[in-house]
PAZA-406401 format. One record per residue: x, y, z of N, C-alpha, C in turn; residue in one letter. Coordinates in steps of 0.05 Angstrom, whole numbers, plus 5000, padded with zeros to 4 digits. Example, Ala and Ser with C-alpha at 12.3 -4.5 7.8 and 13.67 -1.06 7.14 Angstrom:
% residues 2
526448865156524649105156526449345156A 525749555142527349795143525850015157S 
***
This chain:
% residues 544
621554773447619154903435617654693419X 615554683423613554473409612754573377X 613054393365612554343333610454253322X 608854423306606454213290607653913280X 605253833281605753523274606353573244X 604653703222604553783199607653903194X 609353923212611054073202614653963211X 613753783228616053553248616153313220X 612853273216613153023196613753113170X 614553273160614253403133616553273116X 615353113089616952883075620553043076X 622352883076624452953072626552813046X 625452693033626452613009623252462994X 624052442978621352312947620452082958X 621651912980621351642986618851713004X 619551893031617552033037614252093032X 614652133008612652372995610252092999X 607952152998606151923006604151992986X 603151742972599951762952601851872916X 604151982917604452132896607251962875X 607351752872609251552866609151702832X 606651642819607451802787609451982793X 608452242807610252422808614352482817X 614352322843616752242861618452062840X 616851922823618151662808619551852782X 618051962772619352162744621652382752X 621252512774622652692783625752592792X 625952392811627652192810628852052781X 628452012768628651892735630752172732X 628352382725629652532718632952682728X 632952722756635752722769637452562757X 637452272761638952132750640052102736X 638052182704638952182682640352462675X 638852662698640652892691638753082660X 636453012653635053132633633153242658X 634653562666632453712682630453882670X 628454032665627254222663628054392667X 628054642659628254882679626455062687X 624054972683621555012698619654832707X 618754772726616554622732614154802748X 611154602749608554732752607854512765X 607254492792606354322813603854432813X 602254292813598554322812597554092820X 594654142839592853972854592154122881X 591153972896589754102916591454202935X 590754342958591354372984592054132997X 594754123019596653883026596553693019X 597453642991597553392978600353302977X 602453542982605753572976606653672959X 605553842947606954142927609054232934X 609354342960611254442967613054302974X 612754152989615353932998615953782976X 614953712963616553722936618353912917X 617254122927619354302916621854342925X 621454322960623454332973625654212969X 624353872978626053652965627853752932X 626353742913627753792892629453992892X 629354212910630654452913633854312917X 633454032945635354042959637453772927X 634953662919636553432907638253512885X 636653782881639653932853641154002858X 641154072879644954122899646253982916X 644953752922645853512930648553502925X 650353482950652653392943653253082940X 651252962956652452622958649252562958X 647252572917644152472917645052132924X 642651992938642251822945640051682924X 640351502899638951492881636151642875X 637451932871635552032852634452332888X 635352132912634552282933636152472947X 635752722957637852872975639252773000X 641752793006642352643032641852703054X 641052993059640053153064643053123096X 644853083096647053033106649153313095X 649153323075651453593062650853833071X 652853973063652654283073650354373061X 649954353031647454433012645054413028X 645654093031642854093044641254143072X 643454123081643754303118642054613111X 643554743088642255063093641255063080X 639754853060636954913040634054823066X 635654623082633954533109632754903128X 635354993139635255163155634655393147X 634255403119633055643106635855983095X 637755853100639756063111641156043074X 640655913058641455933032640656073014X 641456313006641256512994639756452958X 641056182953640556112929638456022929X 637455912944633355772940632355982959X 630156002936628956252957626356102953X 624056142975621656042970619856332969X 617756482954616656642947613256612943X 612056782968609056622970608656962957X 607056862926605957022910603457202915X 601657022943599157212947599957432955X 603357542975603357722990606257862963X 607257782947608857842933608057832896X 605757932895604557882876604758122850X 605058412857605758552840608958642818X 608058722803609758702780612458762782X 613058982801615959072820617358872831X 615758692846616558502856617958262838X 616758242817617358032797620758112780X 619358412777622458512762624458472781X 624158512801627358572832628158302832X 625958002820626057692831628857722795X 627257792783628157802747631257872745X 632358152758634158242763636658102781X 635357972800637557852817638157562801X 636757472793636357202778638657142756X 640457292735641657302721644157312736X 644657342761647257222778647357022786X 650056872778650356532783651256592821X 649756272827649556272855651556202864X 651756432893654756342907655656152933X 652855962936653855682959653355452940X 651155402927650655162906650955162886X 650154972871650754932841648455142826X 645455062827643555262825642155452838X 641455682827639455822840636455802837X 635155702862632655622856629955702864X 628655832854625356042861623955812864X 622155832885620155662891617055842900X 615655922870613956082880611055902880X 610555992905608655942912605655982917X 602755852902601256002896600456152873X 601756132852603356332829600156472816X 598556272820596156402803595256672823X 596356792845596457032848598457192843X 600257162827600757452803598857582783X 599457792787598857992773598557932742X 597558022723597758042696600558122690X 600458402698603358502696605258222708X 605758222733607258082743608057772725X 605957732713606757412701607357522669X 607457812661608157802633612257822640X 612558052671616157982671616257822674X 615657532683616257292690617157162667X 614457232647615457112625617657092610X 618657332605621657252580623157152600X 623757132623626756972640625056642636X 622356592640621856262645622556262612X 622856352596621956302579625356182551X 627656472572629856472567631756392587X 631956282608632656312625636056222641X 637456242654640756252653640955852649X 642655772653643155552649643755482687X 643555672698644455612728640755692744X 638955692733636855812749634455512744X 633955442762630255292769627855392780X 625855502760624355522776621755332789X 621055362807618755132808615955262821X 614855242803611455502804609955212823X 607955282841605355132857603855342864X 601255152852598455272845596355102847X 593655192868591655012868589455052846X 589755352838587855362813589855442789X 589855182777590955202753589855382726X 587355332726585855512697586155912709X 588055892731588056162735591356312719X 592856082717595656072706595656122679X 596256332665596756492631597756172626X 596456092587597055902569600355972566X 600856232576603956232563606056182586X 604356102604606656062625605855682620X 604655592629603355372632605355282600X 605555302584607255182558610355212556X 611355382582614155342584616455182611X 612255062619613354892642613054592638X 614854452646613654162660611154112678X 608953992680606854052686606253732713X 605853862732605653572759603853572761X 601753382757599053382773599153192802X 599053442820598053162847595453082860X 594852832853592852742860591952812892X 590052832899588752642922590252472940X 590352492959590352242969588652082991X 589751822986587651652993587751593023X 584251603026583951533055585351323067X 585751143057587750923064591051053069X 592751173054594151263056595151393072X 591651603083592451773097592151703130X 591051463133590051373159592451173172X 594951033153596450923146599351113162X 599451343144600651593161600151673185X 596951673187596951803217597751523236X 596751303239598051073253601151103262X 601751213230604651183240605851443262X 605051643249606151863266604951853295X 603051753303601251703322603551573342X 604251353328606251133345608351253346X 609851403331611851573338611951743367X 608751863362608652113377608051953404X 607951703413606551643426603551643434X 602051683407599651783416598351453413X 595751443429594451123434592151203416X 592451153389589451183375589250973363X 586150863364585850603353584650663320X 584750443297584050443276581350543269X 579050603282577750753275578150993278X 579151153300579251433292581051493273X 583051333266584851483245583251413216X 581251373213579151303186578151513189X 576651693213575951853213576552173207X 578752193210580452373213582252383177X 582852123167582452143139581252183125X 578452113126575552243119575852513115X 576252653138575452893153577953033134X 579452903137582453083118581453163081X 579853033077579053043053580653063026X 583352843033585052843007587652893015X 586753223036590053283042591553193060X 594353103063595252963088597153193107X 596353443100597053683122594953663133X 592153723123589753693144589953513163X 590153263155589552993163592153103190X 594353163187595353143204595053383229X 593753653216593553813232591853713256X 589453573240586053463256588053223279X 589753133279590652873293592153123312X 593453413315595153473326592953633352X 590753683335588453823357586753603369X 586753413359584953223378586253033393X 589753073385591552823410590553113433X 591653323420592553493444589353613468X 587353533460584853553476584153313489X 585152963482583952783491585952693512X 584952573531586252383551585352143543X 587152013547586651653540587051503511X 585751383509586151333475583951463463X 585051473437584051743417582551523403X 579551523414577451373397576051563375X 573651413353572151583337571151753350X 569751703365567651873394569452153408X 571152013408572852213425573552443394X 574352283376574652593348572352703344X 569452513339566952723338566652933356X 567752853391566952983412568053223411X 571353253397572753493402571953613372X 571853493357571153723331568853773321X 566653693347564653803338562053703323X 562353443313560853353285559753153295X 556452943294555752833293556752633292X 557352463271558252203276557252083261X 557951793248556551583231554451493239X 553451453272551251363277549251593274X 549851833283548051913288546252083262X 549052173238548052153220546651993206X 546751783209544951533194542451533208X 543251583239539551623246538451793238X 539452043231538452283222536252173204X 539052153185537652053151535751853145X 535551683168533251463172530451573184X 530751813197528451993205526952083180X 529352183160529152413129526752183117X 528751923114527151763098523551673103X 522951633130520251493142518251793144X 520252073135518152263144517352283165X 519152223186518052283221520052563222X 519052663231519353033223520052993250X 518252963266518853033298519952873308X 520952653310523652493317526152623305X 525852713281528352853265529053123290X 527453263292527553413303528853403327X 527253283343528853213363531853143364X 531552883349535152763347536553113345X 536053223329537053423313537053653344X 535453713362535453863381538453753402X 537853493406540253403427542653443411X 543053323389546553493374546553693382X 544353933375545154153377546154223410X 544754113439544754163460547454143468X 548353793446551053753451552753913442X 552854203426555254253424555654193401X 554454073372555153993354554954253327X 556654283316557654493300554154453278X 553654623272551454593255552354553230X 553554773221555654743183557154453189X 557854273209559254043200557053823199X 554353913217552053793213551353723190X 550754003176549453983151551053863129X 554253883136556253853114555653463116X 555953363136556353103133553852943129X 551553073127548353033117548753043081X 549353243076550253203047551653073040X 554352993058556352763051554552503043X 552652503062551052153067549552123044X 547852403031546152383009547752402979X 550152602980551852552956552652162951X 553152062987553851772973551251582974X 548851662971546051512965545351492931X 546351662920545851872910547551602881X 550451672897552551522879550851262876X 550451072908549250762897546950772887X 544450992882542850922872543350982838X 545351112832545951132801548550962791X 550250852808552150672802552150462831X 550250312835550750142845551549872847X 553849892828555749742834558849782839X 559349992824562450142828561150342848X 559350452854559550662875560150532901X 559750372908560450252940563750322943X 565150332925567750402929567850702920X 566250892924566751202922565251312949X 564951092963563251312981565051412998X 564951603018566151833034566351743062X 565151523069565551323094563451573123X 562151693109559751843130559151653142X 557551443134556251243139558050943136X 557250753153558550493137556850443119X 558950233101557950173066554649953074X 554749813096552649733099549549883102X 549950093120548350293125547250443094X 549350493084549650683065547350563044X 547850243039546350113022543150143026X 542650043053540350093062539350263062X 540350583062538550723061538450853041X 539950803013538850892995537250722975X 536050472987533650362984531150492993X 531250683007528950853024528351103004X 530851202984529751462974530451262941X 528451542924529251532898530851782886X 531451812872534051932854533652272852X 530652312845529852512850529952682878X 528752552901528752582930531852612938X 533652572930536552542936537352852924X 536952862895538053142884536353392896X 533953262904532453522922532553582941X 534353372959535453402982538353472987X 538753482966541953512960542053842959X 540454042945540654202934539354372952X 536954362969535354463003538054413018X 540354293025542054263047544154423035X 545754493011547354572999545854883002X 542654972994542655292994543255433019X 542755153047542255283075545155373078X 547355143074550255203081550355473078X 549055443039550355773036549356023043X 546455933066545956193079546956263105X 548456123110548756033138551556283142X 552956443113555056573122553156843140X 550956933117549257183128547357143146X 546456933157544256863173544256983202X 543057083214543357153239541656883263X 541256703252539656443266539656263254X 542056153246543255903237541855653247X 540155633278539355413287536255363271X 535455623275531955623256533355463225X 534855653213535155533181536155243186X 537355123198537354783203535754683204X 533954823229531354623238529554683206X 528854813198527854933176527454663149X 530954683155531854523130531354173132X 531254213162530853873164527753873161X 525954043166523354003165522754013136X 524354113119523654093087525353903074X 526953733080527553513079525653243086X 524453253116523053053118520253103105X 518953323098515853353093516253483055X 517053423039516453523012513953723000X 512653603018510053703006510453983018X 511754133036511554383044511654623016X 514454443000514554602978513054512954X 511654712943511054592910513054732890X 514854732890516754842862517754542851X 518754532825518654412812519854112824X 522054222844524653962841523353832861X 521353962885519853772901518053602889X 516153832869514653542857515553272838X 518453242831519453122813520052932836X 521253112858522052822875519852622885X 516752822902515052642902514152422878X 513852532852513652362838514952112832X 517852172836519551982831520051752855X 518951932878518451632896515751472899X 514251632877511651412874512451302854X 514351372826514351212807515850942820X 518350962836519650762846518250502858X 516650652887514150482899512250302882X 511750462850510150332839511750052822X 514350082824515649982804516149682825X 516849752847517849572864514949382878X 512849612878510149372882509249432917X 511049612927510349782945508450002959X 507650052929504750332940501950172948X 501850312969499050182985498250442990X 494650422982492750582983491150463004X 491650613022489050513043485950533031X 484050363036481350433028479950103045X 476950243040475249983041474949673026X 473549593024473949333009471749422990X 472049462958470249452942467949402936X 465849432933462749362928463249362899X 460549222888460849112855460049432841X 460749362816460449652801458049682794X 457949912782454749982783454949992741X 452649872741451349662721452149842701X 452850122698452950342674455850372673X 457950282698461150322683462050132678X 462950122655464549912641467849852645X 468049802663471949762668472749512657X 475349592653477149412639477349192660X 477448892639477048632667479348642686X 481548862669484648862683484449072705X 483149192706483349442727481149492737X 481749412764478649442778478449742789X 476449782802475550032805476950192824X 476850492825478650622855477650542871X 478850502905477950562919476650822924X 474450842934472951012948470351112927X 470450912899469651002880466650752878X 466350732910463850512911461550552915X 459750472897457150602905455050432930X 452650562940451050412958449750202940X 448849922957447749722944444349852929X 444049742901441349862901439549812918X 437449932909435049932926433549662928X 431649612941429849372936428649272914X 427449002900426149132884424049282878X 421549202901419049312897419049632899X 422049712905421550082902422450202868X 423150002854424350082832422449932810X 421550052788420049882773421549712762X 420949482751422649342738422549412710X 424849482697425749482662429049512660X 428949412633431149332625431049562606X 434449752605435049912578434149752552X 433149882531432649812506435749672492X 437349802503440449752481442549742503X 443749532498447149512523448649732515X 449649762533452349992523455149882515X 456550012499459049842476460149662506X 461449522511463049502516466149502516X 468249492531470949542536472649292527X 473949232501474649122493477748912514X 477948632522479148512537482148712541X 483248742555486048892562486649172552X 483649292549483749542531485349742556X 485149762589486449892599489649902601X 490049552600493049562596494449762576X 493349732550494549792525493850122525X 491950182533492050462531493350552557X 494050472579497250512593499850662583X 500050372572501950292554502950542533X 499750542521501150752494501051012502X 499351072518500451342529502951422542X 503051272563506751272571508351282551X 507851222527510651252511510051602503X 508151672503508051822482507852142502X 507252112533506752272560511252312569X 510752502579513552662593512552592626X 515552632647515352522670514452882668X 512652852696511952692719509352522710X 508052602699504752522691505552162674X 507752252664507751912657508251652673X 509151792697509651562724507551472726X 504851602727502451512737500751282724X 501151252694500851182673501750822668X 500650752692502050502699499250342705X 498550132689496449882699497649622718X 497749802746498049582764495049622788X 495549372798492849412821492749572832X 495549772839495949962880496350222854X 495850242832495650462807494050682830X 495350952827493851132829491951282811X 492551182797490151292770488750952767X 485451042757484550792745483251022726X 481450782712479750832685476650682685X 474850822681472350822677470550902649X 470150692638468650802608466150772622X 464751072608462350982614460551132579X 460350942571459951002539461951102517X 461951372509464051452499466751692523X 465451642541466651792555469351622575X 471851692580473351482600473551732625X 473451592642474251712665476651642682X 477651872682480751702694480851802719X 480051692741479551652769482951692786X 483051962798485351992812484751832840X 486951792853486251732879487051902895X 488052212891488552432913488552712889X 488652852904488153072883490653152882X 494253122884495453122874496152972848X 495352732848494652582818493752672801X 491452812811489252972794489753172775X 491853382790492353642786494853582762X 496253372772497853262744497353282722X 494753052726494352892694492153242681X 490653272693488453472682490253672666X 491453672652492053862629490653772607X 490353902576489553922566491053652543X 493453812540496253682524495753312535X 495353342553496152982565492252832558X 490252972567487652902562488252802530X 489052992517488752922483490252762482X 492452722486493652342488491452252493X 491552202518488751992520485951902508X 485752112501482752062485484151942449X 486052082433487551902422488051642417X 488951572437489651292446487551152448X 485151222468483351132471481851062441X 480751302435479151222411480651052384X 482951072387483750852364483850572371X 483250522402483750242410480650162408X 479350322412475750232406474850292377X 476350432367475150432337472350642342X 472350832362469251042358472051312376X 469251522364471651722392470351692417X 472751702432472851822468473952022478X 471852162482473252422504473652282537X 474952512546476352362573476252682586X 476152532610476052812633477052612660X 478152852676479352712712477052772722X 477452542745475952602768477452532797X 477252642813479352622839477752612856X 478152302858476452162884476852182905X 479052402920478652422942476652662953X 476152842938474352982931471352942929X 471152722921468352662912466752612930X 463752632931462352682958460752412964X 460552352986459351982991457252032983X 455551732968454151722953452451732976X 449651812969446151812990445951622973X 444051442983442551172980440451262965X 439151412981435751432976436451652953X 437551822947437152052931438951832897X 439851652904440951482881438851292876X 435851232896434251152896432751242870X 432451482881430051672871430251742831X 433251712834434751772805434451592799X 434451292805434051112780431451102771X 429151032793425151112792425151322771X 426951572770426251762760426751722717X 429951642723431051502693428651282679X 427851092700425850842689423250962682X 421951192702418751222686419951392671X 421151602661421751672631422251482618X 423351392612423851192593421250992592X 419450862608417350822601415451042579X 416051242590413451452592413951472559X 417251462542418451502524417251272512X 416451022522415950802501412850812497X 410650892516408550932507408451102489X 409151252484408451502471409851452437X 
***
């Protein structure tokens, strides 16, 4: 009869136990020295070795012939603690034996010394499903308990375990274990089993195990048993369903350039292929949780990433997003998962989700516009934002710009007129002018004093989406799209500015937006007609 792999390989002494050496190392100590506990609390995740550690220890306290600190697992003890036929270790899974009856009948038999081994030993399992009731009888025996009894409690959620049980135990934490570890194991049992898998799929399949080395080994027992040949990466994506490192990375390289309809596509053929959508979306978030890591620790994050991607890939493309765009993409892929239990069209809410991944602008709620912002603050920082436009014409003789900041695009007027259509005169009085680097500094001081998003904008560089225009006492702060616009135009942020402004000129300035993509092309002749019209008043004003 054929055997899980998970259950053929299952550690048989502490030497065994793999990833958990703190733990195997003390436990051992402790045998030796013979200073046992008489309760212990195994805690940590799902197949890390809770239990087979219990087992083991079950067998090493009745060890007739321990092998430093290990069971020989050779003795009678250990023969029927193996075969299950020993009355004295009992193993007790608490989800299905969880009420308070149950605990008293465990309570009651417990105060009889055992009649094949030295101890009698409970191995309950799961424990944070007892009952209230059930863990208050537990209490006075852990608490009093025979000099012939061990018990050993395992639990994945510990904060579910009463402070009063948890204080009369010895307390295990088992870690994780490591992909290395666990890819290390599967090699081996692989070559045991005769199976031909090469070093990348057993990376994969550790990945995929996510810590635990029962997963890791279940995932190696369903994909030897579906593949012919050697057990490549390709061949584990193909049977379980999931994309893959490449093709995730193309995905995410779609997310980044905003090609929606290439995304799409890629995203149609997975699906054609047969590719699980929840492991889709799961290993999309894998790729952005580790973008995520190198763009806020990039330098210890290269060693936390989750191996979705290679570490090369990984780098590169979280040079494509900023920090914001990552948590807003993180949090759009995380709500779809979780509609995906009630959804009756799982394929729409994907495609959905990838189309609000690649296009931001679909949503305006907050965390979209933070991310857009934050990938213009980046672009601006790195010297990257390009504004398409024409090539500038000279300013027109009444705005005064800073020598540092030339004018918007699109913010150009037609050449004047001739002269013989315009009378000739000169204004009576120049207008103030804009003191040398007055735009820098009023940048400057408003950014300190402005909150993100509106303060990203707030930047005196040339590819600036905001500029500035004095035209007397008035500044004009020239958007270049009417998302810019809609930003800065509050009231709260204008009064900065005019602030700032008028203390750096020494008169006041009021300030108002204008959003130049909005603004209507200038007519020649009707800008003609307005200046003829400004000059004979003002004549007409000096005769008189």
């Amino acid at each position: 009869m054929y055997q899980a792999l998970y259950r053929k390989y299952r550690p048989q002494t502490f030497d065994d136990v793999v990833g958990q050496m703190a733990v195997t190392q003390t436990l051992k100590t402790q045998l030796l020295s013979g200073k046992m506990s008489h309760a212990y609390l195994f805690t940590g995740s799902r197949g890390t070795g809770k239990t087979s550690c219990a087992k083991i220890l079950s067998k090493a306290v009745n060890c007739l012939n321990p092998e430093n600190g290990n069971p020989c697992n050779r003795c009678e003890a250990c023969k029927a603690i193996d075969a299950g036929s020993c009355m004295d270790v009992l193993e007790i899974d608490a989800a299905s034996n969880n009420g308070v009856d149950n605990v008293r009948d465990l309570r009651d038999d417990a105060i009889y010394t055992p009649s094949q081994v030295r101890k009698r030993v409970y191995i309950i399992d799961e424990v944070h499903m007892l009952s209230i009731s059930a863990f208050n009888a537990l209490l006075k025996i852990i608490e009093e308990p025979p000099e012939h009894l061990l018990f050993i409690l395992a639990t994945t959620e510990l904060h579910k375990v009463p402070a009063t049980i948890l204080s009369r135990c010895q307390r295990f934490s088992f870690r994780r274990i490591s992909q290395e570890d666990i890819a290390s194991r599967l090699q081996y049992v692989a070559y045991q089993e005769n199976i031909d898998m090469d070093e990348s799929a057993a990376r994969v399949l550790a990945r995929l195990a996510d810590g635990g080395m029962r997963d890791g080994l279940s995932l190696l027992d369903q994909v030897a048993s579906a593949t012919t040949g050697e057990l490549t990466a390709d061949a584990v994506y193909a049977c379980l369903g999931i994309a893959g490192e490449k093709r995730c990375g193309e995905l995410m390289a779609c997310i980044a350039s905003h090609d929606t309809k290439k995304a799409l596509e890629l995203f149609n053929r997975l699906y054609t292929e047969g590719k699980d959508l929840s492991a889709l979306l799961d290993e999309l978030a894998c790729l952005t949780r580790d973008l995520l890591v190198l763009k806020t620790a990039p330098d210890a994050g290269i060693t936390m990433l989750s191996g979705v991607a290679s570490d090369r890939e990984a780098m590169d493309l979280a040079k494509a997003f900023s920090s914001g765009e990552l948590v807003r993409m993180m949090t759009v892929i995380q709500q779809t998962l979780a509609g995906f239990t009630r959804s009756e069209s799982r394929r729409m809410d994907a495609e959905l989700c990838i189309m609000n991944l690649c296009q931001p602008e679909l949503s305006l709620d907050a965390e979209s516009l933070n991310a857009r912002l934050t990938r213009l603050e980046d672009q601006l920082k790195s010297g990257s934002f390009v504004v398409a436009s024409k090539q500038p014409d000279a300013p027109r003789p009444e705005d005064v710009y800073d020598d540092e900041q030339p004018p918007l695009p699109g913010d150009e007027d037609a050449p004047p007129p001739e002269e013989e259509d315009v009378p000739a005169y000169k204004a009576p009085a120049e207008k103030p002018q804009a003191p040398a680097g007055f735009w820098t500094e009023l940048m400057a001081a408003s950014r300190k004093e402005l909150k993100p998003p509106a303060s990203g904008f707030f930047v005196a560089a040339q590819n600036s989406p905001l500029r500035g225009a004095l035209k007397g006492s008035v500044l004009e702060l020239r958007c270049a799209n009417t998302f810019v616009a809609q930003t800065v135009d509050r009231p709260d942020i204008l009064e900065v500015v005019s602030l700032k402004a008028s203390a750096l000129l020494g008169r006041p300035v009021s300030v108002r937006v204008v959003d130049m993509s909005a603004k209507p092309v200038n007519n020649p002749h009707m800008e003609q007609l307005m200046n003829f019209g400004r000059a004979h008043s003002d004549i007409v004003k000096i005769k008189e």
